[in-house]
C-alpha positions, 0 to 999 in steps of 0.5 A, a space after each residue: 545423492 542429488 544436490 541441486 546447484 545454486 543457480 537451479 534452486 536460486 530460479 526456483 525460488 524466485 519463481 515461487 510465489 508469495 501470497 500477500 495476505 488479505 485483511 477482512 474490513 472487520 480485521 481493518 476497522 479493528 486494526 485502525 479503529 475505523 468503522 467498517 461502513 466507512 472502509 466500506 466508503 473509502 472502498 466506493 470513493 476508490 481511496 483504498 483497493 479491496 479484491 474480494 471485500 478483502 484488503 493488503 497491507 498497504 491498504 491498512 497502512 494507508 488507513 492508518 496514515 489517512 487517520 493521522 492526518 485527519 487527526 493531526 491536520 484536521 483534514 477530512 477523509 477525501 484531503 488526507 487521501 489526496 495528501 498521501 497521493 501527492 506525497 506519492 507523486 512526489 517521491 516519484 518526480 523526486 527519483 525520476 530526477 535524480 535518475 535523469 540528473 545522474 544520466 546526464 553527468 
């Protein structure tokens, strides 16, 4: 009986390919009680990425956070995204300067 080594199987299984699954934008507006014109808006103002009318998980997530903010801050829809986006840039900046300060010493 073959049984194949562990580095052979570990090669082959990380060549294997996950597909994420994608959200329909009534699925969405369900999911986050928005309706499915205004996904359908955030998808032509670029503030969510749709592949074939179809959305990812990240992309109900940040639905999700960009309802919060509007809620909880009063923000309108174009400013909770930008918000999100900087925070983004700022987690980015933030480990980018800690790798360049942990080079240094």
């Amino acid at each position: 009986m073959n049984t194949p080594d562990p580095e052979s199987l570990a090669i082959e299984l990380s060549e294997t390919i996950v597909e994420e699954y994608r959200y329909t934008y009534e699925q969405v507006a369900h999911m986050t009680s928005v309706s499915v014109t205004l996904i359908e808006r955030f998808v032509s103002l670029n503030l969510i990425e749709a592949e074939d009318a179809k959305l990812r998980e990240r992309d109900v997530a940040r639905i999700a956070r960009m309802s919060r903010l509007r809620r909880d801050l009063g923000l309108n829809w174009v400013g909770s995204s930008m918000v999100l986006d900087l925070s983004q840039e700022i987690v980015r900046l933030k480990a980018r300067l800690r790798a360049y300060e942990s080079h240094r010493e």
